[in-house]
Residue frames relative to the residue before (quaternion, step in Angstrom):
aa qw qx qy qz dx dy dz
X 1.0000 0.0000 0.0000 0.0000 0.00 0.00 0.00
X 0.6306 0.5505 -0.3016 0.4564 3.64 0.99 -0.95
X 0.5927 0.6503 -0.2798 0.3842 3.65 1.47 -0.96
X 0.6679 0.5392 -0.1634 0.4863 3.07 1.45 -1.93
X 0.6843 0.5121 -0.3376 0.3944 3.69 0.99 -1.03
X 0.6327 0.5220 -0.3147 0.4777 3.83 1.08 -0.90
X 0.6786 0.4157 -0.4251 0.4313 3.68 0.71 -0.78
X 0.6152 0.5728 -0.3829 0.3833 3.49 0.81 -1.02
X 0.7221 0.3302 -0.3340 0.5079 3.82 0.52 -0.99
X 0.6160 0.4802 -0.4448 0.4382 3.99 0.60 -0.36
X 0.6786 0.3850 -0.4270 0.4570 3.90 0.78 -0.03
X 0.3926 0.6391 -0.4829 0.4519 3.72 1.53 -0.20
X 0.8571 0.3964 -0.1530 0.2912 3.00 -0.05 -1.78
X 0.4588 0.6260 -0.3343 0.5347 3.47 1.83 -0.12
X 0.7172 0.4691 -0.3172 0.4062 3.27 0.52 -1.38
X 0.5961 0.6748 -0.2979 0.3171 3.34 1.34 -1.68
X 0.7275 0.5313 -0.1463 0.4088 3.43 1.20 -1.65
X 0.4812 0.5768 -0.4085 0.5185 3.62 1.48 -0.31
X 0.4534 0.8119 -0.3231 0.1755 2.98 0.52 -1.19
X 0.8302 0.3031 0.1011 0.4567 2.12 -0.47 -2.76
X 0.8546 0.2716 -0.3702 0.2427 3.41 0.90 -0.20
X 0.3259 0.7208 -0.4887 0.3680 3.37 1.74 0.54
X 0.7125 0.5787 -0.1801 0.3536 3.23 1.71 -1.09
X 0.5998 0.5061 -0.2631 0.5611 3.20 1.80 -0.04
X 0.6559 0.5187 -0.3239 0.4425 3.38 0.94 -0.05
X 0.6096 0.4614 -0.2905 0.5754 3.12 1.68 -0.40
X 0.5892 0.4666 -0.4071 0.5190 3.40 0.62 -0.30
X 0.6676 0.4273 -0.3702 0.4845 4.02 0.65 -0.81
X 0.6415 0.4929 -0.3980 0.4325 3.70 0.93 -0.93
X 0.7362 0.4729 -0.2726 0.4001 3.84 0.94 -0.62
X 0.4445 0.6441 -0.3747 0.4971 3.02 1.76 -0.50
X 0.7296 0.4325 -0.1953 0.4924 3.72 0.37 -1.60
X 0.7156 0.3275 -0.3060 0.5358 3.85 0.31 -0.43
X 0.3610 0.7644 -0.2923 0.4470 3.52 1.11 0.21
X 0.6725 0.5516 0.1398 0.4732 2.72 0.75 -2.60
X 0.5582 0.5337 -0.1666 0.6131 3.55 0.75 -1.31
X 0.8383 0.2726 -0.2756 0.3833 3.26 -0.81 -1.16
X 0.5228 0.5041 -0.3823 0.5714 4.20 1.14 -0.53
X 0.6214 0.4139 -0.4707 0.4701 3.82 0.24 -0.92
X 0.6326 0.5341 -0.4348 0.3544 3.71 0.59 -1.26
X 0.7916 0.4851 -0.2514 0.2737 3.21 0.13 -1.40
X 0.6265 0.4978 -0.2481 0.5461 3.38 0.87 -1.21
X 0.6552 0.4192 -0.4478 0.4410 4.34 0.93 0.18
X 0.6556 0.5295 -0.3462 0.4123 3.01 1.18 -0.74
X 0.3821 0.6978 -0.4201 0.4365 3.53 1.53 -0.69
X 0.7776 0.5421 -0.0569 0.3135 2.86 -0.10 -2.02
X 0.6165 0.5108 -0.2317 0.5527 3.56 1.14 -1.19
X 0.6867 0.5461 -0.2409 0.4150 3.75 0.79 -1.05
X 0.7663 0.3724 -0.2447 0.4628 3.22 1.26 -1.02
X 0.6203 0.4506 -0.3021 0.5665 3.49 1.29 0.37
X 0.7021 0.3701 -0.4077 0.4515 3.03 0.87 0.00
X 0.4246 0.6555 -0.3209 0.5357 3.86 1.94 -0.11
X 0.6294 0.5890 -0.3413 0.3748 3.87 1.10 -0.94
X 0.4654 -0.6862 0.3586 0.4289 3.73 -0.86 0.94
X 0.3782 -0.6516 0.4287 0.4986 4.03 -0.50 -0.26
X 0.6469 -0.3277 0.4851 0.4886 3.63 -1.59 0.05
X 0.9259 0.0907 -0.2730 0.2447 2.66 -1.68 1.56
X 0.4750 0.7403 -0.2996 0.3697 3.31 1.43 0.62
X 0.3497 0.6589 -0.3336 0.5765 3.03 2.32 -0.67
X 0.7384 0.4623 -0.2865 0.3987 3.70 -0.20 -2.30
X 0.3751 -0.5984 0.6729 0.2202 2.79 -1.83 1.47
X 0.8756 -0.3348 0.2350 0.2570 3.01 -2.41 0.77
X 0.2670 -0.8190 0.5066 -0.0355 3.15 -0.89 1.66
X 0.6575 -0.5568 0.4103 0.2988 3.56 -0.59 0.44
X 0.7037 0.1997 -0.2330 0.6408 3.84 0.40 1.66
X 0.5326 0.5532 -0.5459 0.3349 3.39 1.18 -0.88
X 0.4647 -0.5987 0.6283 0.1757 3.76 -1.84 0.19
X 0.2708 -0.7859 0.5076 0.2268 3.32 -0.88 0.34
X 0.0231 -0.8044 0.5889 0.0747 3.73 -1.14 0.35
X 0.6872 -0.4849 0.3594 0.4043 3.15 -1.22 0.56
X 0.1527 -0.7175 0.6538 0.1855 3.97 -0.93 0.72
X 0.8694 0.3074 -0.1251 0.3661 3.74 0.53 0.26
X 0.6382 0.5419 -0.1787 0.5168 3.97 -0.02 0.31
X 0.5921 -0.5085 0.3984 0.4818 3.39 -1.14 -0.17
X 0.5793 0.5079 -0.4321 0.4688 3.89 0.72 0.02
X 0.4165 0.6033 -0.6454 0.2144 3.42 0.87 -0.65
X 0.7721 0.2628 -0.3800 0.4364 2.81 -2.66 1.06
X 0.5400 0.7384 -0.2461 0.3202 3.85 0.74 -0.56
X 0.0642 -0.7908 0.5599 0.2388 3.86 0.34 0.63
X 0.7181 -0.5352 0.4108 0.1705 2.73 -1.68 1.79
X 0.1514 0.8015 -0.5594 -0.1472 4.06 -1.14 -0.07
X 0.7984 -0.3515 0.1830 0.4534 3.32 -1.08 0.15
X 0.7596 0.4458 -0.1087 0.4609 3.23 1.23 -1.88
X 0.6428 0.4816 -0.4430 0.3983 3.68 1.20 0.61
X 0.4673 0.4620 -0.4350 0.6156 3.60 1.11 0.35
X 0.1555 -0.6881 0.7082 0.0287 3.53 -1.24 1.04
X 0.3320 -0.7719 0.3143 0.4418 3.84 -0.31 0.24
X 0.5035 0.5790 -0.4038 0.4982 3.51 -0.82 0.13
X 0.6738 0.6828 -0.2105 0.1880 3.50 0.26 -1.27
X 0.4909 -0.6704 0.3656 0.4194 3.90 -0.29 0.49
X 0.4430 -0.5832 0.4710 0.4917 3.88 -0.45 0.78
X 0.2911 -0.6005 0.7244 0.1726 2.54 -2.10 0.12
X 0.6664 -0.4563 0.5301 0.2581 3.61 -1.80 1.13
X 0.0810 0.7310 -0.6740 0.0694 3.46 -1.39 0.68
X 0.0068 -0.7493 0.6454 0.1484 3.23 -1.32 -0.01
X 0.5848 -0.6113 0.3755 0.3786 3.59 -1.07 1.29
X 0.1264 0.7155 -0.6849 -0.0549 4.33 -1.17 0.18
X 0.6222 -0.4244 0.6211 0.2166 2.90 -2.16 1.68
X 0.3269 -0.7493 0.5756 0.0188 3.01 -1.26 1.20
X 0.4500 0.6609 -0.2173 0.5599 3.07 2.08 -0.74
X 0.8259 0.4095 0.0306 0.3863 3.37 0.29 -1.69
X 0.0317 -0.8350 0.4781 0.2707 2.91 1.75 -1.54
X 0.3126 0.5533 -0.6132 0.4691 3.87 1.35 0.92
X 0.5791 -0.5610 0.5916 0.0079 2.69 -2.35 1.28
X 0.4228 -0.7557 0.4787 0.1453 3.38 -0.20 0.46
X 0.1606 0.9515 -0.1178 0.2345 3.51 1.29 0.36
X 0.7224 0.4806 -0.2021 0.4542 2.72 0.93 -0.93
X 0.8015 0.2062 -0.2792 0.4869 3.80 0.76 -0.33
X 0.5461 -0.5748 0.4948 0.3558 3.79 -0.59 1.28
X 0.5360 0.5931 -0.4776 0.3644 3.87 0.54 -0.52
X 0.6793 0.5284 -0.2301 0.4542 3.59 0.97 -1.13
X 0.5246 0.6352 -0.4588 0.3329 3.82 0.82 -0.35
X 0.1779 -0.7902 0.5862 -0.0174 3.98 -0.82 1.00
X 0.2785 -0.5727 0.7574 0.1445 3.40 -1.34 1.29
X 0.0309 -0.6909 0.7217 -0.0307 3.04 -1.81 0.93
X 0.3234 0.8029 -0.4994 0.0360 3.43 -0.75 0.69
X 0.6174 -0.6700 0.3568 0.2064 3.27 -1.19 0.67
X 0.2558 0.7829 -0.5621 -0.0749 4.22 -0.50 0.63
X 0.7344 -0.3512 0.3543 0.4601 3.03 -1.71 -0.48
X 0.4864 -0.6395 0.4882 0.3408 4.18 -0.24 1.11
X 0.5812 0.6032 -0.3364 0.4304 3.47 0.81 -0.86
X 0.7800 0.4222 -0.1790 0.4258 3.88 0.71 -1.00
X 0.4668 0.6872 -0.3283 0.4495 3.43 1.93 -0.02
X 0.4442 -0.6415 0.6069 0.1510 3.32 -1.35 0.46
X 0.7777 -0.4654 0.2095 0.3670 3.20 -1.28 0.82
X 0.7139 0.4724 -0.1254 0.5014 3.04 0.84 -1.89
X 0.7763 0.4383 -0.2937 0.3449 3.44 0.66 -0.87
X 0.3971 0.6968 -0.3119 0.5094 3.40 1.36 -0.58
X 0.6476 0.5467 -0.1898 0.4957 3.46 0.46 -2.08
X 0.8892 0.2489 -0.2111 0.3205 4.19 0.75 -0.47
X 0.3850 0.7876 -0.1296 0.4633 2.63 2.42 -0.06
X 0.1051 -0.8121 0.5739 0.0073 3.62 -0.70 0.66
X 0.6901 -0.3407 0.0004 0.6385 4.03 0.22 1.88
X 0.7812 -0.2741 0.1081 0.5504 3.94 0.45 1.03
X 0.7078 0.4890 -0.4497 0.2403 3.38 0.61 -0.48
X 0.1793 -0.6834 0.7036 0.0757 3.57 -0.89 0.97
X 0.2812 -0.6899 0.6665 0.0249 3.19 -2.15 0.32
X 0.3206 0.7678 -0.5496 0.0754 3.31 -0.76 0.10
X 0.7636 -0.4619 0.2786 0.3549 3.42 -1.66 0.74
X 0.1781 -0.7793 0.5835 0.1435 3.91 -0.58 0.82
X 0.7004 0.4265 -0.4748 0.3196 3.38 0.40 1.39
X 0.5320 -0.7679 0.2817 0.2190 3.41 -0.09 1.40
X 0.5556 -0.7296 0.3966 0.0413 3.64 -0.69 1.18
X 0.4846 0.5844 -0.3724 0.5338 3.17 1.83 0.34
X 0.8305 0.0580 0.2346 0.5019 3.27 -0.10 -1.57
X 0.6993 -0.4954 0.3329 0.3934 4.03 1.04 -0.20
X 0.4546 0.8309 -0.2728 0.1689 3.21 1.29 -1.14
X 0.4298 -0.7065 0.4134 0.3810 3.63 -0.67 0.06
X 0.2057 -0.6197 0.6898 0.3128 3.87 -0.23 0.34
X 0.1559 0.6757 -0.7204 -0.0134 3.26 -1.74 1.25
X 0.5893 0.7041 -0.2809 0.2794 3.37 1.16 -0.02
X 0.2155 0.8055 -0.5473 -0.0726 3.15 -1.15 0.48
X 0.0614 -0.8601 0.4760 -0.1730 2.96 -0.77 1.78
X 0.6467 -0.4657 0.4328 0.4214 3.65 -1.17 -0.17
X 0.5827 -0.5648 0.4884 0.3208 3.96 -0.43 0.86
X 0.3246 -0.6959 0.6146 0.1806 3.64 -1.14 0.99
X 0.6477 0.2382 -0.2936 0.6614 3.96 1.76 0.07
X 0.8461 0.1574 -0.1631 0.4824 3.83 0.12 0.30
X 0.5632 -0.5907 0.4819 0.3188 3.35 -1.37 0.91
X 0.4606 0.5872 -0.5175 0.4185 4.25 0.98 0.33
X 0.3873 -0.6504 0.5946 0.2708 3.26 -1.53 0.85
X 0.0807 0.8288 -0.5533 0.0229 3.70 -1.22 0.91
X 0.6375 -0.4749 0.4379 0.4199 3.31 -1.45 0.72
X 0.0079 0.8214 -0.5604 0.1059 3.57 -1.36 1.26
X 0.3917 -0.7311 0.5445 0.1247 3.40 -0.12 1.03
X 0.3384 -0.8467 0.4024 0.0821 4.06 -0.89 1.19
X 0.4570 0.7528 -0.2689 0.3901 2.82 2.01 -0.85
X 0.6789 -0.0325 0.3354 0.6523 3.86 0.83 -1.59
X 0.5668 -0.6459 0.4620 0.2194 3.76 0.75 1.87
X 0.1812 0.6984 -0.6447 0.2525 4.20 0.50 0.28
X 0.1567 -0.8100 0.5647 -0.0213 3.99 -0.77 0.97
X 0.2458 0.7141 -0.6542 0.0422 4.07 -0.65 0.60
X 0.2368 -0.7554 0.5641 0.2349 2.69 -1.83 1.08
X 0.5063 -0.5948 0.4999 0.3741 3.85 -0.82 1.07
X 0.6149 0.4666 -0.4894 0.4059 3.85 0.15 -0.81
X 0.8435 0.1748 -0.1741 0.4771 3.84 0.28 -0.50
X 0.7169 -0.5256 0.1899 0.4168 3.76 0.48 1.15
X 0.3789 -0.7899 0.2904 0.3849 3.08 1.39 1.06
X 0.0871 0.8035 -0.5747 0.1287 3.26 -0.01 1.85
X 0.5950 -0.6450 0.3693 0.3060 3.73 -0.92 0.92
X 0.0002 0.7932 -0.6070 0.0489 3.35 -0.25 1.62
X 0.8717 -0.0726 -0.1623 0.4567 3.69 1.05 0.68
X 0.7991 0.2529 -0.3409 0.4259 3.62 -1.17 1.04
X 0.8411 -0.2128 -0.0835 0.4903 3.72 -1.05 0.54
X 0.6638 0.5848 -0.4077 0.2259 3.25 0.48 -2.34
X 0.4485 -0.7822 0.4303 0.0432 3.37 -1.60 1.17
X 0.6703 0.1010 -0.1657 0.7162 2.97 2.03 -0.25
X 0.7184 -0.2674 0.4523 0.4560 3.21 -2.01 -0.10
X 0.6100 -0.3628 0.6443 0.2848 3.57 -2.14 0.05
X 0.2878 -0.6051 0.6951 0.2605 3.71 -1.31 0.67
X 0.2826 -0.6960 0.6575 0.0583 2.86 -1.41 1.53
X 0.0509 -0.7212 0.6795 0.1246 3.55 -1.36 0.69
X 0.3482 -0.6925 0.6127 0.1545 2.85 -1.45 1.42
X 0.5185 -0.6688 0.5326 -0.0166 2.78 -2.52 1.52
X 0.4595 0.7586 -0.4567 -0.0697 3.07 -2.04 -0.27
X 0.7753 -0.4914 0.2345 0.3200 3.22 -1.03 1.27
X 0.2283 0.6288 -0.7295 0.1426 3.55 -0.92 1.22
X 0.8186 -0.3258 -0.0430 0.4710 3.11 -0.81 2.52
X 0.8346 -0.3059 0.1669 0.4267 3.54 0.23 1.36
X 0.8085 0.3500 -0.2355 0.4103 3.61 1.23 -0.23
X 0.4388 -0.6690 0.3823 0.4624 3.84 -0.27 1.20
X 0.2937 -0.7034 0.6419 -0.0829 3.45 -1.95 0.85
X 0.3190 -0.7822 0.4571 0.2784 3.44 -0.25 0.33
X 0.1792 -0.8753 0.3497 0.2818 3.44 -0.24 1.03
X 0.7867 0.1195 0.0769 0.6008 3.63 1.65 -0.58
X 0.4592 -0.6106 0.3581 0.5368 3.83 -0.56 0.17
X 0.7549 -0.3766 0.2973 0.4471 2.69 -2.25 0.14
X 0.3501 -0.6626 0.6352 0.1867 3.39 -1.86 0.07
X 0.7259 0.2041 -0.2871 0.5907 3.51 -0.10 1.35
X 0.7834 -0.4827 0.3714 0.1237 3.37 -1.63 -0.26
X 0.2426 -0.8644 0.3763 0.2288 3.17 1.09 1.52
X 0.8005 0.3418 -0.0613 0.4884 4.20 -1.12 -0.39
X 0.5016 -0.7731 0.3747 0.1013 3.58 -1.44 0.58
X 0.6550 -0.4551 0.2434 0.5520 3.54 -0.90 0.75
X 0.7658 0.2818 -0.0694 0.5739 3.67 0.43 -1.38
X 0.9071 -0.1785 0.3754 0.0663 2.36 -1.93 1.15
X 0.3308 0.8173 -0.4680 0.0596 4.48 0.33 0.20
């Protein structure tokens, strides 16, 4: 009986010992696949937030060669050419791009560019002089208050159509270096001068004037 009683508890204490350690291996195997699946997440994290980060040179304003593309529309991202600007026509939105890099300049609203197309004849000296077959450029943020210039409208003092800012009614006319010919804004638009590389506009130099607005927009 003493024989029968020892074998009987020595297979307990066998069974007991499987157990506990079938149960530790599961607990280490859940532990480690556990482990794993945090490392995973926390790369993909990581990967997202670097891959969310703007690239070098998207900040820097328009560089001499950079191209221009549409910043808005179904062309958006699109380098700009001669034969999309009809004259007359409401500017279009742009944003300078490394031709090198083929980065977008983007990232600071300061960099955003009216472009529009007139009659060469209706240019000023100076403006002509930055112009490439009518097409002028110039900074699409308004010198008053920051605002975006998206308008284009008929002059609240003349029967011309001009670039007009909604924020505080601020008026420029592109034909003369889009100087303020009505409401607050204290200076002209910075104007950046163009020109043709194989049919597609190019920046030819930096802006000319003071990009953004006295206050705060």
């Amino acid at each position: 009986m003493s024989s029968a009683s020892f074998n009987t508890t020595s297979s307990f204490s066998d069974n007991t010992a499987e157990s506990e350690a079938g149960a530790c291996t599961e607990q280490t195997r859940r532990a480690l696949l556990i482990g794993a699946l945090v490392t995973t997440t926390c790369l993909a994290c990581s990967t997202q937030v670097r891959a969310g980060e703007d690239p070098p040179g998207s900040d820097e304003r328009p560089q001499k060669g950079d191209l221009l593309v549409f910043s808005e529309g179904d062309q958006e991202g699109k380098v700009i050419t001669a034969a999309d600007l009809s004259p007359g026509s409401p500017p279009v939105h742009a944003w300078p791009k490394d031709p090198k890099t083929s980065v977008v300049r983007s990232a600071s609203r300061l960099n955003e560019i009216l472009i529009i197309r007139l009659d060469p004849a209706e240019l000023d000296e100076q403006t002509r002089a930055r112009a490439v077959d009518g097409i002028i450029a110039y900074s699409a943020i308004c010198s008053h208050a920051g605002c975006p210039v998206t308008a284009w409208v008929k002059s609240d003092v003349g029967d011309k159509e001009v670039f007009k800012c909604m924020c505080h009614n601020s008026e420029y006319d592109p034909r003369a270096g889009a100087q303020v010919v009505f409401g607050p804004a204290p200076r002209r638009l910075a104007a950046l001068p163009l020109t043709l590389t194989e049919s597609s506009l190019s920046v030819a130099g930096n802006f000319v004037g003071k990009v953004g607005g006295a206050q705060p927009g």
